[in-house]
C-alpha positions in Angstrom: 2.3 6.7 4.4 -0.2 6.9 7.3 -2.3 9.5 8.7 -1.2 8.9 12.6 -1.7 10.4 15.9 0.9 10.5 18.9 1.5 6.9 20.0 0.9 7.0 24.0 3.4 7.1 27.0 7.0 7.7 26.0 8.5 6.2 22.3 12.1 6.4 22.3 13.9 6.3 19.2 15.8 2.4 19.1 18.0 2.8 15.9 18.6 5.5 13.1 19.7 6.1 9.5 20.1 9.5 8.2 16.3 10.2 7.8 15.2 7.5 8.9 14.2 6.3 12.3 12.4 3.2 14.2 10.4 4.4 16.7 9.1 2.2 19.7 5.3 2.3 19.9 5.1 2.2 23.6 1.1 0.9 23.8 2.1 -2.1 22.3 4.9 -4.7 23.6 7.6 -5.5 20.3 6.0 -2.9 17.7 7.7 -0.3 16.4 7.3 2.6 13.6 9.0 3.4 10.8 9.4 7.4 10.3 11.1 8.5 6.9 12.1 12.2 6.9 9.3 13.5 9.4 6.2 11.1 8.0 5.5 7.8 9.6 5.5 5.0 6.7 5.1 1.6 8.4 4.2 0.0 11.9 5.0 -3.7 12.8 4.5 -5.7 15.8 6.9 -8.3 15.8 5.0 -10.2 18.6 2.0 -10.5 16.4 2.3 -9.8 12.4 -1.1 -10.0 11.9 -1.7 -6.9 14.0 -2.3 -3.8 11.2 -1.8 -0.6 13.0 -2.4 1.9 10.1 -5.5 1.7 9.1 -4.8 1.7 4.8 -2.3 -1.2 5.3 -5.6 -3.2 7.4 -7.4 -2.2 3.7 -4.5 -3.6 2.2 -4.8 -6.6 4.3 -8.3 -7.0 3.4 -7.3 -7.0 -0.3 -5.0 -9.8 0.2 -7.0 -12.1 2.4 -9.4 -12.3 -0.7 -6.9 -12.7 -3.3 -7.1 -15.9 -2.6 -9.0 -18.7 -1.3 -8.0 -18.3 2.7 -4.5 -19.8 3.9 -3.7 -20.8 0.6 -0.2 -19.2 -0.4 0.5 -16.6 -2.8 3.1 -15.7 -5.0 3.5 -11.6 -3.8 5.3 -8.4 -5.3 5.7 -5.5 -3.1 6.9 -2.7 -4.8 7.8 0.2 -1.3 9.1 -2.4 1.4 9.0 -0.2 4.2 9.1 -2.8 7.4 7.5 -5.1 5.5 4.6 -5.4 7.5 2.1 -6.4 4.4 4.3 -8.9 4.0 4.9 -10.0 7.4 0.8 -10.4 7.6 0.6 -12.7 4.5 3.7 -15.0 5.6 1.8 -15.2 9.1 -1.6 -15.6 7.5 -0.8 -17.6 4.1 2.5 -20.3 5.1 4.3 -21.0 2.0 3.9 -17.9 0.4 6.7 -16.7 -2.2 7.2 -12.3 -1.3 9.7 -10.2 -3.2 10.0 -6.8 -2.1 11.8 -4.0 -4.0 12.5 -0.5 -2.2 14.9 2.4 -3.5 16.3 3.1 -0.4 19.3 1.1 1.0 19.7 2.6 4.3 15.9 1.9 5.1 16.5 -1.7 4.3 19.1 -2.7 6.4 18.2 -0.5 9.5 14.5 -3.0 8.7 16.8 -6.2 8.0 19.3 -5.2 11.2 16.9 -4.1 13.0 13.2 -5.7 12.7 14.1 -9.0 11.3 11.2 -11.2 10.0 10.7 -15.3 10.5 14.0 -16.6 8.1 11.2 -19.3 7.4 8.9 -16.8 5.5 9.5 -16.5 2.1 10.3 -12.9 1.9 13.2 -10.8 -0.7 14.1 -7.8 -0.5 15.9 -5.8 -3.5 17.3 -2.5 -3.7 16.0 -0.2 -6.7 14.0 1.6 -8.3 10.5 0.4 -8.4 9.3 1.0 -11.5 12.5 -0.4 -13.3 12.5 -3.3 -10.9 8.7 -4.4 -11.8 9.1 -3.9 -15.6 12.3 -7.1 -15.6 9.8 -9.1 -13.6 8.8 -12.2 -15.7 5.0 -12.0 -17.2 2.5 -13.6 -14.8 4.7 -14.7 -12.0 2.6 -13.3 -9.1 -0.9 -13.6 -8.1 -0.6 -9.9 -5.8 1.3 -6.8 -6.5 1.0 -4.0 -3.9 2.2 -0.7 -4.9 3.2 1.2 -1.4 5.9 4.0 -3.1 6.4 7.2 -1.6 9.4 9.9 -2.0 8.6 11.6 1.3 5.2 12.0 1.5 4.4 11.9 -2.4 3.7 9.0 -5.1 6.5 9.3 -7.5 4.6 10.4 -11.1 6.2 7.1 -12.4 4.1 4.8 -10.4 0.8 7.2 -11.3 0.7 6.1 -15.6 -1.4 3.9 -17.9 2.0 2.6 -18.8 2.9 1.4 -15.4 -0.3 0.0 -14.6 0.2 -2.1 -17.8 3.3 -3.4 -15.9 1.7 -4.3 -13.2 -1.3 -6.5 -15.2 1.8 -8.0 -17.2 3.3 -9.9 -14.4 0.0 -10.6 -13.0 -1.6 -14.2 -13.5 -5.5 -14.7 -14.8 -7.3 -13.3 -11.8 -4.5 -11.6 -9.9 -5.0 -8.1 -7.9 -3.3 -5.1 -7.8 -3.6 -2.5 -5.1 -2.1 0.7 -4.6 -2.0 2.9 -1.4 -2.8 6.7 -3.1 -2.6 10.1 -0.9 -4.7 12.7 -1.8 -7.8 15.4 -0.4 -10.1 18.1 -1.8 -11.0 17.9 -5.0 -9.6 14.0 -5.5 -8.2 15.3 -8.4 -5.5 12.6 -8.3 -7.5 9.7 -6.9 -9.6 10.3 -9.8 -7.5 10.4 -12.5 -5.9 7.1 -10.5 -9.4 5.9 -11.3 -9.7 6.6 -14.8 -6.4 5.1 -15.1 -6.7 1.9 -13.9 -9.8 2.0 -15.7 -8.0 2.0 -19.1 -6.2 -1.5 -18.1 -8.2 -3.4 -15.8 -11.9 -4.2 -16.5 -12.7 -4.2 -12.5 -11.5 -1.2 -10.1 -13.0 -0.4 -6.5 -11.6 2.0 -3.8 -11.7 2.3 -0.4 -11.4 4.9 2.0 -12.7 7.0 4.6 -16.0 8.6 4.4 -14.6 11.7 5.2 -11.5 11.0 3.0 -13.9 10.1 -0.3 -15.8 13.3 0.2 -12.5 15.8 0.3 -12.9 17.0 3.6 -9.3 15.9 4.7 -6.1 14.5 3.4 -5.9 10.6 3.6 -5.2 7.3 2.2 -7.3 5.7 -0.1 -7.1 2.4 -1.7 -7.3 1.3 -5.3 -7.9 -2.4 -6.3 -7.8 -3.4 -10.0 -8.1 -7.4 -12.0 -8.8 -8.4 -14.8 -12.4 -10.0 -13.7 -14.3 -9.1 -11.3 -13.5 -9.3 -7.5 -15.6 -10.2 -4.5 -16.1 -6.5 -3.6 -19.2 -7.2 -1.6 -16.6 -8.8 0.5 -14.4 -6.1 0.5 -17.0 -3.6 1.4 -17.9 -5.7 4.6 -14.4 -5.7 6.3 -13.9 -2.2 5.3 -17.4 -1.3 6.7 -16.7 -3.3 9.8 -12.8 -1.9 10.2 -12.5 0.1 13.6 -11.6 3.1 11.2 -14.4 2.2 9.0 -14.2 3.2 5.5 -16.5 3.2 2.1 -15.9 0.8 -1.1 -17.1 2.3 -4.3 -17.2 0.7 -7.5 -19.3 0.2 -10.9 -21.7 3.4 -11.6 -21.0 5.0 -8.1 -17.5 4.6 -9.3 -17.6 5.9 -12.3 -19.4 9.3 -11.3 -16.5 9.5 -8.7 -14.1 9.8 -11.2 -16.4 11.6 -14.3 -14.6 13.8 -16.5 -11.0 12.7 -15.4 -8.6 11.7 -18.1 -6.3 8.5 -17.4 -2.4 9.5 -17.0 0.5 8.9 -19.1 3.9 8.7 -18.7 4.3 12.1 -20.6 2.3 14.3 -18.3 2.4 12.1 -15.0 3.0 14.2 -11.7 4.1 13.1 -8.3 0.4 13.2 -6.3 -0.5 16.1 -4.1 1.5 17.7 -0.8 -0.2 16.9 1.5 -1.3 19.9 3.7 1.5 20.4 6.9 0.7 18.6 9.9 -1.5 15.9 8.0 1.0 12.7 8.9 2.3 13.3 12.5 3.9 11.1 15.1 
């Protein structure tokens, strides 16, 4: 889920599923968009998978690139596959790297698999499921990066938002692994800072990223949450994310923890899908 603005010159719709569409982005030569019901969820240039269009999946990107030491490969969970365009950048920018992708929506899939098909070379799966089911009979410690990219429209499904699914996701990570979730939300934060205190109650290192206007309420957006088990080069992190064309903030430690003061962690029992986002916040 992306906040977007009109792509330029004429897109014309290449191929459809009930809901779904792929949308040619006519500024660039071989990309395309993704739209599910309405709300733009993934861009890919086939040309060039190293180009990020959305400015959350470049955060994402940046998350990856330090997961490990550069070009080395990494073992990779997606859970939301979208077109695969995370995945498309670390096959492209970390040969030899194992991906499996899970995504609950069939239809999706193949119209990505039919229609956008990635390098057979890469290293990339693709199951059919639901996420939180699918990440829970994963193995403990097979990958060293999950990504957690779920939405039901334009909302994060309350099963995806819980202490008990974030100690999933540290289960199947390895000693030093990372976790990063894309989270939606505006105004008071509410949910990005009970995301926060959530993390908080598994991992011993968090830090998010977003947009300055984003991190102070003043619009819906995208913000990122990255969680391990010890700590992560966030100075790093804060560069790239400082030096992104849509630049964007990186809090952690005490700024961190005043950011999300007085939020309780979430658990399955009272876990709720994250915020609507106001009308007319994701268009294409």
């Amino acid at each position: 889920m992306a906040r977007q603005g009109t792509r330029g010159g004429t897109a014309a719709a290449a191929a459809e599923a009930p809901g779904v569409e792929l949308v040619r982005d006519a500024d660039r030569p071989d990309s395309w968009m993704l739209v599910v019901d309405g709300t733009p969820q993934s861009h890919v240039d086939l040309a060039d998978p190293t180009h990020l269009d959305f400015e959350y999946v470049r955060r994402l990107g940046h998350v990856a690139d330090l997961a490990a030491p550069g070009g080395e490969p990494v073992d990779a969970l997606h859970l939301g596959a979208g077109a695969l365009t995370l995945a498309r950048y670390i096959a492209a920018t970390r040969p030899g790297s194992r991906q499996r992708a899970v995504d609950i929506d069939a239809r999706l899939v193949e119209l990505v698999r039919g229609s956008l098909p990635w390098d057979r070379r890469a290293d990339i799966r693709v199951g059919i499921g639901d996420a939180r089911e699918w990440l829970e009979r994963r193995r403990d410690a097979c990958a060293d990066l999950l990504v957690c990219d779920v939405f039901a429209g334009a909302r994060t499904p309350a099963a995806m938002t819980s202490v008990e699914f974030h100690t999933a996701a540290a289960r199947v990570l390895r000693p030093g692994g990372v976790f990063a979730a894309n989270i939606g939300d505006g105004q008071r934060l509410r949910h990005a800072r009970a995301q926060v205190a959530t993390a908080a109650q598994v991992f011993s290192a968090v830090a998010l990223v977003a947009e300055p206007g984003v991190l102070r309420g003043r619009r819906f957006g995208n913000l990122v949450l990255v969680a391990a088990d010890r700590p992560f080069p966030v100075d790093d992190l804060a560069r790239r994310a400082h030096r992104d064309p849509d630049m964007a903030r990186l809090l952690h430690g005490e700024e961190l923890e005043r950011f999300a003061a007085g939020a309780a962690p979430v658990f399955d029992a009272t876990a709720e899908d994250s915020p609507v986002p106001p009308e007319g916040t994701f268009v294409r």
